[in-house]
C-alpha atoms as a printed R data frame, in Angstrom:
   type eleno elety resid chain resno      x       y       z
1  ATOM     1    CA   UNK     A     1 40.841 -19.405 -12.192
2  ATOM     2    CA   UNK     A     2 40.697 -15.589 -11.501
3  ATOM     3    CA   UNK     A     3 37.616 -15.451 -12.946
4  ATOM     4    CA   UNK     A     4 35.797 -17.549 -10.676
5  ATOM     5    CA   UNK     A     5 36.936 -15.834  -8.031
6  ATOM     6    CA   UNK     A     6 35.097 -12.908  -9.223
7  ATOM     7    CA   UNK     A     7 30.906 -14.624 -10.056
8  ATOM     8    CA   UNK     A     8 28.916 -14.517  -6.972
9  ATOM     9    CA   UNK     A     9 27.820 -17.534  -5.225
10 ATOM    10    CA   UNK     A    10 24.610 -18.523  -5.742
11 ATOM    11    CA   UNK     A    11 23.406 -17.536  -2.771
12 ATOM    12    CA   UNK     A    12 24.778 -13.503  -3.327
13 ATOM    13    CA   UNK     A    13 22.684 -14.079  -6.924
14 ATOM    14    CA   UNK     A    14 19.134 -15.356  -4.831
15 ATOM    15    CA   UNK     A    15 19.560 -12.132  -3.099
16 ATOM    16    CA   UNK     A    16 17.278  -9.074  -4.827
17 ATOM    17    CA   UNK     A    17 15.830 -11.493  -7.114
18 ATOM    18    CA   UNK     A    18 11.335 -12.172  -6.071
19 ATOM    19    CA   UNK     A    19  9.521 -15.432  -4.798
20 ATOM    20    CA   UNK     A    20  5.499 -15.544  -4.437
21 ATOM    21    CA   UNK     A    21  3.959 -16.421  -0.933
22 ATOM    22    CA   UNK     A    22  2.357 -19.525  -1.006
23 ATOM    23    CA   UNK     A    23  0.918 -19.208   2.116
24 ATOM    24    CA   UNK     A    24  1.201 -16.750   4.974
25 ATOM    25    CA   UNK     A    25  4.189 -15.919   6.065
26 ATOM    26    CA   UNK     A    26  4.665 -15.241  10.188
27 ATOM    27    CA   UNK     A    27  7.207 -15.201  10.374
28 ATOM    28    CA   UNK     A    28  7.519 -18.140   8.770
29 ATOM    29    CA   UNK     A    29  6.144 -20.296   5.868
30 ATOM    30    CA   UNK     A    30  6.574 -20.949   1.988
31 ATOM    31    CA   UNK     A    31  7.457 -19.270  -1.541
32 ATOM    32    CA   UNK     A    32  7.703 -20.479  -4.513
33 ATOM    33    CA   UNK     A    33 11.464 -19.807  -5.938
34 ATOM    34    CA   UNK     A    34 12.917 -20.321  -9.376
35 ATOM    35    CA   UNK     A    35  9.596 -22.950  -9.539
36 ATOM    36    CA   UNK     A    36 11.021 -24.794  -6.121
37 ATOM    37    CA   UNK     A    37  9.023 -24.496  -2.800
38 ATOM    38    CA   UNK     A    38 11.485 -22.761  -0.368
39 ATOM    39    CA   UNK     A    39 10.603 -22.112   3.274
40 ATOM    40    CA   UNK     A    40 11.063 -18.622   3.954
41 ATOM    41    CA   UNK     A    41 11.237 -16.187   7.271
42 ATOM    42    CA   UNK     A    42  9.901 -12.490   7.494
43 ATOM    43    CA   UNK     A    43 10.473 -10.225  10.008
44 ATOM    44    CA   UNK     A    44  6.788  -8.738   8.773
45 ATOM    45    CA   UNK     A    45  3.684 -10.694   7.866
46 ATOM    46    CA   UNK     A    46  3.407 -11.342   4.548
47 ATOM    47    CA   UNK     A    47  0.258 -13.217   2.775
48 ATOM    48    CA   UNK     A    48 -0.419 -15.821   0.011
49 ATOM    49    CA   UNK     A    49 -0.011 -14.851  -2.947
50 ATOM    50    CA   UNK     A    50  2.014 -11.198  -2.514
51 ATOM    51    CA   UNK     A    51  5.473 -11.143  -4.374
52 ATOM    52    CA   UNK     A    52  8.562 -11.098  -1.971
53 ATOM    53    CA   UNK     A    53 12.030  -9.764  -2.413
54 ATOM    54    CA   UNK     A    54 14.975 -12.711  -1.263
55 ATOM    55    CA   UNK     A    55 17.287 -10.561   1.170
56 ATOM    56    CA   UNK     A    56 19.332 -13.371   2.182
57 ATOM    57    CA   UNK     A    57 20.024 -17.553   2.714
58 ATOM    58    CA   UNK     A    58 20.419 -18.995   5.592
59 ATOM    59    CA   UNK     A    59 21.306 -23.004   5.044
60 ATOM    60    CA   UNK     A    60 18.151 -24.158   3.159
61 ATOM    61    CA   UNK     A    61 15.523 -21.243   4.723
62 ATOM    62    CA   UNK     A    62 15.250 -18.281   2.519
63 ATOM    63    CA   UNK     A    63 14.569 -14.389   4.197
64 ATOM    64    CA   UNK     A    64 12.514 -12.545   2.751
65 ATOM    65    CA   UNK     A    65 10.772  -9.471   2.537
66 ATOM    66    CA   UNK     A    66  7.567  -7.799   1.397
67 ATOM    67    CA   UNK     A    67  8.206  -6.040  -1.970
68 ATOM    68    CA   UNK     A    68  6.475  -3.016  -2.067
């Protein structure tokens, strides 16, 4: 039991891991995830295409940011 106490969530394991724009992001629009479409936010435009670093989950909307 103590040990499962101890694995991150799976959000805490999205986090630092990259998605691809599928469109352009401004601040909102889509990556592709773990080979799911997510919708994403970015504080920064990002375009189709450009890798993106997961920073964070908020219900079913991943944040992201430009990696780079």
């Amino acid at each position: 039991m103590a040990e499962a106490r101890r694995r991150p969530t799976y959000s805490a394991k999205m986090e630092e891991e990259v998605a691809e724009a599928m469109d352009r992001i401004d601040p909102r629009g889509h990556v592709m995830y773990n080979g799911e479409r997510w919708v994403a936010v970015s504080e920064e435009p990002i375009e189709a295409g450009e890798t993106v670093e997961v920073v964070g989950k908020e219900r079913m909307v991943l944040k992201v940011r430009g990696k780079g």
